[in-house]
C-alpha positions as CSV (number, residue, x, y, z in Angstrom):
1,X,146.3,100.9,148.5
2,X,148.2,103.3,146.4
3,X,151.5,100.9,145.9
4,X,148.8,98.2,144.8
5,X,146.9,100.8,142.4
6,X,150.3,101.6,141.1
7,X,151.7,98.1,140.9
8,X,148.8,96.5,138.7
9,X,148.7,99.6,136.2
10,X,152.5,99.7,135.9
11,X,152.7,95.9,135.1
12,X,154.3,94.3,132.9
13,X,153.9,90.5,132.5
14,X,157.9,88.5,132.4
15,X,157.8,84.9,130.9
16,X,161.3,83.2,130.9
17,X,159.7,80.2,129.0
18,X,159.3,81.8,125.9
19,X,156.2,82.7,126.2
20,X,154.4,84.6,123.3
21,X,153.3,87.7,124.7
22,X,149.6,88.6,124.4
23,X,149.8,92.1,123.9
24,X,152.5,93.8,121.0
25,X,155.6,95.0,123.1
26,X,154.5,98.5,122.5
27,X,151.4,97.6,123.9
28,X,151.6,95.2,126.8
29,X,151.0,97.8,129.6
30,X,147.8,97.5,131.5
31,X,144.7,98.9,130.6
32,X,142.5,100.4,132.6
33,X,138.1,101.1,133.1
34,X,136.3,102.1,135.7
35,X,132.7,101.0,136.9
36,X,130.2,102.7,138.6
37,X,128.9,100.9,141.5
38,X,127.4,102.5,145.2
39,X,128.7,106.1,144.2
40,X,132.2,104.4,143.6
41,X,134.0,104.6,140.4
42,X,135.9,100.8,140.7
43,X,138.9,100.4,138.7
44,X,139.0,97.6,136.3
45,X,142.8,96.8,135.6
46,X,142.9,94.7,132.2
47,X,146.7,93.1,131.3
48,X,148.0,89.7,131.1
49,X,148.7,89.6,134.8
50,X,149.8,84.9,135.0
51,X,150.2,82.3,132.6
52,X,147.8,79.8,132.7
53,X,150.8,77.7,131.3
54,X,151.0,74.1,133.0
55,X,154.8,73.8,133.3
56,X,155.0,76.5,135.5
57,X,153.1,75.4,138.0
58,X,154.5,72.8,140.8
59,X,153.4,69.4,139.9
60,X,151.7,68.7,143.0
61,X,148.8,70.7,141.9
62,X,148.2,68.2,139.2
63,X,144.7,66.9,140.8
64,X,141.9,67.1,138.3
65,X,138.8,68.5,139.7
66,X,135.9,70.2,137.9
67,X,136.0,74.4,137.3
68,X,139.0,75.0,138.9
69,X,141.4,78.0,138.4
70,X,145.4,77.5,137.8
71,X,148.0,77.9,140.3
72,X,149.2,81.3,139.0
73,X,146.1,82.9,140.1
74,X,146.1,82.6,143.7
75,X,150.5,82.8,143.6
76,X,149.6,86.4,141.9
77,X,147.7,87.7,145.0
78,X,149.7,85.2,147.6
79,X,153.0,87.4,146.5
80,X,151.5,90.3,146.1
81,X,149.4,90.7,149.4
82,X,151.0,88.2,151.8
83,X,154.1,87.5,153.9
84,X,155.4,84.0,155.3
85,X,153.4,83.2,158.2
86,X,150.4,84.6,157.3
87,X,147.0,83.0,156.8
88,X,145.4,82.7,153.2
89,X,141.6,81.2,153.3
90,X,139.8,79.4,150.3
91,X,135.8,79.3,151.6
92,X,135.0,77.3,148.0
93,X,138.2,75.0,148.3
94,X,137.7,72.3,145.4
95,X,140.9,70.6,144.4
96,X,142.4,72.9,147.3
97,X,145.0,75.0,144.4
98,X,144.7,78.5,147.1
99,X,146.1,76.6,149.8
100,X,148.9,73.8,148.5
101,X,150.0,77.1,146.8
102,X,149.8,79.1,149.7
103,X,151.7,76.3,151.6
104,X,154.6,76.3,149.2
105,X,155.0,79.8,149.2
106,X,155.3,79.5,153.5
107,X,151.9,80.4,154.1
108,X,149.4,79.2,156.8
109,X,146.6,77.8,155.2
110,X,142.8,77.4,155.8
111,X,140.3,75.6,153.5
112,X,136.4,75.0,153.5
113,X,134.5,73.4,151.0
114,X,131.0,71.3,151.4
115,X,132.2,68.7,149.4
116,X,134.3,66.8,151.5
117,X,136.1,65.4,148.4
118,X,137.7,68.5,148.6
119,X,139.2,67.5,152.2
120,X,140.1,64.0,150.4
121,X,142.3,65.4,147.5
122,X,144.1,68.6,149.3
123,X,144.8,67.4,152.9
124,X,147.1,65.0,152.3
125,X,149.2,66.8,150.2
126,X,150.4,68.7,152.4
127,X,152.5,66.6,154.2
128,X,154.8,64.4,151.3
129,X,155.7,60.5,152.2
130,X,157.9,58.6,150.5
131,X,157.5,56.3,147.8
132,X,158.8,53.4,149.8
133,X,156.1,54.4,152.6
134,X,153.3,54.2,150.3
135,X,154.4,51.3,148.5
136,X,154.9,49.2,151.5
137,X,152.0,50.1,152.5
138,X,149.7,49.3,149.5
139,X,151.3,46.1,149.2
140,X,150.6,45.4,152.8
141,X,146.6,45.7,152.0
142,X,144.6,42.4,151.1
143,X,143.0,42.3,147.6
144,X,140.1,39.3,147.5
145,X,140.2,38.7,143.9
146,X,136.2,37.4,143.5
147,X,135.3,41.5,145.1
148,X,132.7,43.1,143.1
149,X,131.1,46.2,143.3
150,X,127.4,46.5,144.9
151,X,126.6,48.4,141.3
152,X,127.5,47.1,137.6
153,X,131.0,48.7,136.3
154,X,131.7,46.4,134.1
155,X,131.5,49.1,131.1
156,X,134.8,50.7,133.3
157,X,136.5,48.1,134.9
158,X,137.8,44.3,134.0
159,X,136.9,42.3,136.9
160,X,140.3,42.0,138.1
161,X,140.8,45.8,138.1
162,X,137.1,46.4,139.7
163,X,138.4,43.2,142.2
164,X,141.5,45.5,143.5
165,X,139.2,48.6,143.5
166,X,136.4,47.2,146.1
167,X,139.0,45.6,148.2
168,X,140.5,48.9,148.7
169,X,137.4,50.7,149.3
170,X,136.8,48.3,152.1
171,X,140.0,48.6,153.4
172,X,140.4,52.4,153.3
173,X,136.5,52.4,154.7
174,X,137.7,50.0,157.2
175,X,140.8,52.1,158.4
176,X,138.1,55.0,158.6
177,X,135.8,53.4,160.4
178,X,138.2,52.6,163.6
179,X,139.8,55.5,163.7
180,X,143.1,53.8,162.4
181,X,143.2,56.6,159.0
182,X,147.0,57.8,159.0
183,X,148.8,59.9,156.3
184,X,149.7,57.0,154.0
185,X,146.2,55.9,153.9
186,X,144.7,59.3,152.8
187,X,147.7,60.1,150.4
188,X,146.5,56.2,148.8
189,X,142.5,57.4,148.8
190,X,143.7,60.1,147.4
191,X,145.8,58.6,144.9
192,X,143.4,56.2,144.0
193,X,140.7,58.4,143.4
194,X,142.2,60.5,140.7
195,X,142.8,57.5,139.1
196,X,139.6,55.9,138.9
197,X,138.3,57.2,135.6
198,X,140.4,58.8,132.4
199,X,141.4,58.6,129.0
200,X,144.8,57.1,128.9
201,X,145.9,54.0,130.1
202,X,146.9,55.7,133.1
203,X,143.7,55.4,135.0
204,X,142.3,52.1,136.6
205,X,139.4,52.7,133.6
206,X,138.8,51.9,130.1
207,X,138.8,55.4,128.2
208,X,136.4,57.5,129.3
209,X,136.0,61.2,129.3
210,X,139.0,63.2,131.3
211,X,138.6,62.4,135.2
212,X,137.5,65.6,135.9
213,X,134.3,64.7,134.9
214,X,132.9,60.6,135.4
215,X,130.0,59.8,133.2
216,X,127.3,57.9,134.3
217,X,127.4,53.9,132.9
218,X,125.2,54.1,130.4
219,X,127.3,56.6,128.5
220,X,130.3,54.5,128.9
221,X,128.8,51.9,127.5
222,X,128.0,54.1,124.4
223,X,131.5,55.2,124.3
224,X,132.6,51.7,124.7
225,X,130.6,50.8,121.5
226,X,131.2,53.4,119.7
227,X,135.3,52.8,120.2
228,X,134.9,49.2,120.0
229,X,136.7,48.7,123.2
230,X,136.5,46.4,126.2
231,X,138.1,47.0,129.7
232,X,141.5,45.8,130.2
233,X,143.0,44.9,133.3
234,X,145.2,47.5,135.0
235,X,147.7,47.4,137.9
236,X,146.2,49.3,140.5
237,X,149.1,49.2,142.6
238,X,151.4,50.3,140.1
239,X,149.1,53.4,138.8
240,X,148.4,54.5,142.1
241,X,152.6,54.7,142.8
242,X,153.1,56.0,139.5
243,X,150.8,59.0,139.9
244,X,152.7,59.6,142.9
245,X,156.1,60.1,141.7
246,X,154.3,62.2,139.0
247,X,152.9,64.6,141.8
248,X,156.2,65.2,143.8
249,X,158.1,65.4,140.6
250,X,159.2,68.9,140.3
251,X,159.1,69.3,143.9
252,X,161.9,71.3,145.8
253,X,163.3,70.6,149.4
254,X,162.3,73.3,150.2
255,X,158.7,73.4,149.4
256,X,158.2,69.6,150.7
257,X,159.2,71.7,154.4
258,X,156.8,74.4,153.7
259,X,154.1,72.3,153.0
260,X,155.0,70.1,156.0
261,X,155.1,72.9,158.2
262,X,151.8,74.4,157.0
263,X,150.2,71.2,157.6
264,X,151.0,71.6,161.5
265,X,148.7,74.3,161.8
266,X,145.8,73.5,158.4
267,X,142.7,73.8,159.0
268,X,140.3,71.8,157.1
269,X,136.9,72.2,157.5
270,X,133.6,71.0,155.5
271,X,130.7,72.8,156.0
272,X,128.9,76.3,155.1
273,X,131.0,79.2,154.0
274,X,128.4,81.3,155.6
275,X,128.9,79.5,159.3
276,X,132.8,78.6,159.7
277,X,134.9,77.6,162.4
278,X,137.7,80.1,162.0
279,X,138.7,82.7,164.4
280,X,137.5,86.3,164.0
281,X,140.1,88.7,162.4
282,X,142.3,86.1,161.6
283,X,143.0,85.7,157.9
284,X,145.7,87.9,155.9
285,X,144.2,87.0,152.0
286,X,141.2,84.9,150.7
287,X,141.3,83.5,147.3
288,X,138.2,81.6,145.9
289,X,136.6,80.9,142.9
290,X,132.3,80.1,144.4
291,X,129.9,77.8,142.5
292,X,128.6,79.8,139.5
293,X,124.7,79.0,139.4
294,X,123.8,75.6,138.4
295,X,126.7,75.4,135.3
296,X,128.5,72.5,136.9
297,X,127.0,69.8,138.4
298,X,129.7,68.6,140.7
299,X,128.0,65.6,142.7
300,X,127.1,63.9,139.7
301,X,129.9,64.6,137.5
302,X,132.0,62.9,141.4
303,X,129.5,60.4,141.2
304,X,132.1,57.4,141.5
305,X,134.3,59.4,143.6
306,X,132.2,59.8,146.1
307,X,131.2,55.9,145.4
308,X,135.0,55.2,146.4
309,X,134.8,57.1,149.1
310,X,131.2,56.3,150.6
311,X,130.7,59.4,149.8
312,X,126.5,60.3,149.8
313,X,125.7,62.2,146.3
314,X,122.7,63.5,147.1
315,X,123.1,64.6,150.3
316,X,126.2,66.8,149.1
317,X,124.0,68.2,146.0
318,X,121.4,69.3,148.8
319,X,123.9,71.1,150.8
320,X,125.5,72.6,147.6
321,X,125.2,76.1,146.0
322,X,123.4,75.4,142.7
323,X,121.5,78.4,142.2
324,X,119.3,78.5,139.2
325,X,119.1,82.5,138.7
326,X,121.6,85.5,140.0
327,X,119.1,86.4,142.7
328,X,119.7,83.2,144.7
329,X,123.3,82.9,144.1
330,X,123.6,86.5,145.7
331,X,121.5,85.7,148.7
332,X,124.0,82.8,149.4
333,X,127.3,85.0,148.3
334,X,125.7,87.7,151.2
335,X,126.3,85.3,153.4
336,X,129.5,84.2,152.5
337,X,131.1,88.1,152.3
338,X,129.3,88.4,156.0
339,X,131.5,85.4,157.7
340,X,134.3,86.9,155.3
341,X,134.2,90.1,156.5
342,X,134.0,88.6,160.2
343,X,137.4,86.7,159.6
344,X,139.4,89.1,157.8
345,X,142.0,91.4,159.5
346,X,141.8,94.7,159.2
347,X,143.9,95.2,155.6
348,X,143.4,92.0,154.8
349,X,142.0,91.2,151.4
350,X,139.6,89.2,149.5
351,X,140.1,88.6,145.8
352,X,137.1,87.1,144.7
353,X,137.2,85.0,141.3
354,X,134.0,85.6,138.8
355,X,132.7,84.2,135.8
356,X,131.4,85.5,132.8
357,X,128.7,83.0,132.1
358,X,125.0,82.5,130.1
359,X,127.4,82.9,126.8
360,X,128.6,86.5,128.4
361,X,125.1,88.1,129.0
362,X,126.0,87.1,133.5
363,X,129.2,89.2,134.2
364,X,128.9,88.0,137.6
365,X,131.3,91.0,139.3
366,X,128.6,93.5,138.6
367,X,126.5,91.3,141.3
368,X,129.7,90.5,143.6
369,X,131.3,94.5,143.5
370,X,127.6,95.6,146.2
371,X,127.9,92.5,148.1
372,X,131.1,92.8,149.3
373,X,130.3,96.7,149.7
374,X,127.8,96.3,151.7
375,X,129.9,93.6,154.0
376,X,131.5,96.5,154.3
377,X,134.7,95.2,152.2
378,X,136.0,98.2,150.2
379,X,136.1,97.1,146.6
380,X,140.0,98.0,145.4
381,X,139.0,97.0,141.8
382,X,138.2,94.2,139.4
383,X,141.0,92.6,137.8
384,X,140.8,90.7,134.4
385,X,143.7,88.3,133.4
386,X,143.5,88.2,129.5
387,X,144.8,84.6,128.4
388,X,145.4,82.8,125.2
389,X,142.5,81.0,124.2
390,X,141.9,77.5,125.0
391,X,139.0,74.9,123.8
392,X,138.4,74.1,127.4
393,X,137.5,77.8,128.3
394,X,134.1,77.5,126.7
395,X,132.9,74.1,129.0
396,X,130.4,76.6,131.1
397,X,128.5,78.7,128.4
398,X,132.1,80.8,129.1
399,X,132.1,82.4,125.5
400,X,135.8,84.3,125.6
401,X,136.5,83.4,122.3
402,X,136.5,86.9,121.1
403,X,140.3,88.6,120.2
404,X,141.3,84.7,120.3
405,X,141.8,85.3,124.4
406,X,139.9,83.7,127.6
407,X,139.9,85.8,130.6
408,X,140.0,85.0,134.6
409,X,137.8,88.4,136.7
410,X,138.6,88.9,140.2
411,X,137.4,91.5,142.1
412,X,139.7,92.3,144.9
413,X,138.2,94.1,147.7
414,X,140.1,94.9,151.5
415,X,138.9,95.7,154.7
416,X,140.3,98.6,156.2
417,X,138.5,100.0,160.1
């Protein structure tokens, strides 16, 4: 653990996009605590460790998806604890940003998540089509032009739009249903279901809030009001393609190999991150970011994804962590570092993404630090990415406004026998 001790307090963050550094030159070395926790003093290593910075991320991570952290994060650890070949895990997988980055970096990957929207976005980008593939194939697909929704979404869709939309959710529900599902149709559900909502005439909706987050239609009708606007007709066909070319954009040969190749051995599972399928011993480097209490509401806020995708709201919200207090969330999270500890190899790691939430007064790694002691993990430290500030950063009661920076926490912890 010494070259890692000596690596994060000698860093020294490079930008070659001209980033502004956060720190003064004379200053921009890391800075470090310590914390007290189970007769341990835990190192807390404080520097500008990533850029949060979009453009340096591959564009095929550019699926919107409620509370999830950038690229660079995971990449940090993936370099830094990892070889090719080995398996990185994400137990809270979201948008799935641990594994398509572990999978361009020549990782094997492994996700979980108990949304299985999470399954919809990242699986199928892990193995790149064409755009003549998924062309010929959207165009094969039969739109009945009088199709209508089973709810009113008028106040989203102009009928023609909402007609395209319903024939391809019974299509796509269709191709499920018999077993006849192949790549092209999930990278099309995919496709399609970043693009049902947004703000810009990019999405199959009238403006709407961002499409990480779908209001419910009696808000869009206020926002409709309150713009003065009416939904227009748009081209699914030509949105979904679009979005496409937009995701593979930036993509090297290279990569588009890696990801295939980690996509012969993925593993995508949908269930408990307590009670998981993977082998014992058998993953290199976790990277996850859990639910934090009950700030996000993530069925609701997926409320048409999941409609799209027949997709059972409030079955998922059952199944869900959405702890009210610290004390439940850290019953569940005992569980999670127990099936953690199970699949790790021995020096394999876990770094372990917390928030700092209820406007700072939660600072969640003081809870997470004992459980992933008593797992018996050993807790290497808690690292804290200071970042520019951003106006999203305060969505969850996050309050990092402080110094003008926002902040990522990980705890890293490793099991060594």
């Amino acid at each position: 653990m010494n070259r890692i001790a000596n690596y994060l307090k000698s860093f020294t963050f490079q930008d070659n996009n001209d980033n502004i550094a956060l720190f003064p030159s004379n200053e921009k070395k890391t800075i470090v605590n310590y914390l007290f926790f189970e007769g341990q003093n835990i190192p807390v290593y404080i520097n500008e460790f990533w850029t949060a910075k979009q453009r340096q991320a591959s564009s095929i991570h550019e699926i919107s998806y409620r509370a999830c952290f950038k690229p660079q994060l995971p990449r940090f650890f993936i370099n830094l604890l990892t070889e090719a070949g080995d398996l990185v895990y994400d137990p809270f997988s979201g948008r799935g940003t641990t594994i398509i980055e572990a999978a361009l970096l020549g990782r094997k990957v492994a996700a979980n998540d108990i949304n299985p929207l999470s399954k919809i976005l990242a699986e199928p980008r892990l193995n790149i089509p064409s755009e003549k593939q998924i062309a010929e194939r959207l165009y094969e697909i039969p739109y009945c032009e009088t199709a209508r929704a089973e709810m009113d979404l008028s106040m989203f869709y102009a009928p023609q739009t909402e007609a395209e939309i319903v024939s391809l959710k019974k299509y796509l529900q269709s191709r499920r249903r018999t077993g006849c599902e192949d790549n092209l149709d999930r990278w099309i559900r995919m496709l399609a279901t970043n693009r049902l909502t947004g703000h810009s005439p990019g999405f199959f909706s009238v403006y709407t809030l961002p499409p990480n987050q779908a209001v419910l239609p009696e808000r869009q009708q206020m926002i409709n009001r309150k713009r003065n606007q009416k939904p227009e007709y748009r081209d699914t066909r030509k949105l979904i393609l679009k979005k496409f070319r937009s995701l593979i954009r930036n993509l090297k040969i290279n990569e588009i190999k890696n990801l295939r190749q980690a996509s012969k051995s993925a593993l995508s599972l949908t269930g408990d991150a307590r009670d998981t399928q993977l082998e014992t011993e058998s993953v290199q480097l976790t990277v996850t970011s859990p639910p934090f209490l009950d700030v996000v509401q993530y069925s609701r806020d997926n409320w048409l994804r999941c409609w799209f995708n027949n997709i059972d709201t409030k079955e998922i919200e059952k199944k869900m962590t959405m702890a009210k207090n610290v004390e439940e969330w850290a019953l569940v999270m005992k569980g999670v570092f127990k099936e953690l500890y199970r699949v790790t190899k021995n020096g394999g790691w876990v770094a372990f993404e917390v928030g700092e939430i209820k406007n700072g007064r939660i600072k969640l790694e003081k809870h997470v630090v004992p459980l992933g002691i008593r797992a018996g993990f050993h807790c290497e430290g808690v690292i804290i990415n200071l970042q520019k500030f951003t106006k999203t950063s305060n969505i969850w009661g996050v309050n990092n406004n402080n110094f003008g920076t926002n902040t990522n926490r990980i705890v890293l912890f490793r099991k060594t026998i």
